[in-house]
C-alpha positions in Angstrom: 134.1 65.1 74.8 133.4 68.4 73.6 135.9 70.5 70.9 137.1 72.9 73.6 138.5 70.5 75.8 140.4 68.5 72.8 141.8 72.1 71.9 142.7 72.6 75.7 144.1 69.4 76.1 146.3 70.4 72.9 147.5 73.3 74.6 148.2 72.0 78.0 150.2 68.9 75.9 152.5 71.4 74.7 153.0 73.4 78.3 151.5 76.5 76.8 149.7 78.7 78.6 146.7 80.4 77.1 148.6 83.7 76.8 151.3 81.6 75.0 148.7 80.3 72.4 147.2 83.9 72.1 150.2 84.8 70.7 151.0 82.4 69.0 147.7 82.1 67.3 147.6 85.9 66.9 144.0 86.1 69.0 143.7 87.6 72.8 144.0 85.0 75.8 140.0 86.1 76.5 139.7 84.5 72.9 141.0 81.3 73.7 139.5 80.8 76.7 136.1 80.9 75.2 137.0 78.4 72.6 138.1 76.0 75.2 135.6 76.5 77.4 132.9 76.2 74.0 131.7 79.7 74.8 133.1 80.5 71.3 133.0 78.2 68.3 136.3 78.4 66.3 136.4 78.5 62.3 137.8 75.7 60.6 141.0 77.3 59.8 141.6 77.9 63.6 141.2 75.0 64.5 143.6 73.7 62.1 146.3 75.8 62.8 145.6 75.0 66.2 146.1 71.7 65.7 149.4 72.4 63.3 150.6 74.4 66.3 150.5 72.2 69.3 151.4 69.0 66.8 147.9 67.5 67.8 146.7 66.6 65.0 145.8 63.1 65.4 143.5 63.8 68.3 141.5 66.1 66.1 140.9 63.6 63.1 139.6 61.3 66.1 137.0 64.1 67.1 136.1 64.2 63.6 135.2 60.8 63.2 132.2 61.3 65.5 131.5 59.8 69.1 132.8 56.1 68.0 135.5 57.5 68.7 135.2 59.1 71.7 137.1 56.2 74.4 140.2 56.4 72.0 140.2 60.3 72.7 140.0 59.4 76.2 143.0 57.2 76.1 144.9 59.5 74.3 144.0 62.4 77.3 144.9 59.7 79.5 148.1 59.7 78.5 148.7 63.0 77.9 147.8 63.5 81.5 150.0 60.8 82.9 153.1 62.3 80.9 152.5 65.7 81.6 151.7 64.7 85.8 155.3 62.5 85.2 157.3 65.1 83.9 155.9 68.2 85.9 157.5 66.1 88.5 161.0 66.5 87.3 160.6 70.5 87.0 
């Protein structure tokens, strides 16, 4: 699994749109759709404060840990997913 869809997933966990993380990361919705598509390689910082942001934290140390790690990150999006699909059903 690839940084972008880890930040996306981060995003979409929160019910943010991109526009809604634009401005609340300061940066242009074109700029965060490259960095979740990885057309664009965020700094360091960014992603940080993109983690601090969305409270995603955990899934990020996970990435960092390299690709041992990768079917925990896949369990975690799992679930992400099922709650999101749960509770979109209640909106």
């Amino acid at each position: 699994m690839e940084l972008g869809a880890i930040l996306r997933a981060c995003r979409v966990k929160m019910g943010w749109s991109q526009e809604k993380m634009g401005s609340a990361m300061h940066m242009e919705q074109a700029i965060i759709s490259r960095i979740e598509t990885n057309r664009m390689v965020p700094n360091v910082n960014v992603v940080r404060e993109w983690a601090t942001k969305t409270d995603c934290q955990e899934l990020l140390v996970i990435y960092l840990m390299g690709a041992e790690s990768m079917p925990i990150i896949q369990q975690v999006l799992e679930g992400i997913s099922g709650t999101i699909g749960f509770i979109s059903m209640f909106m």
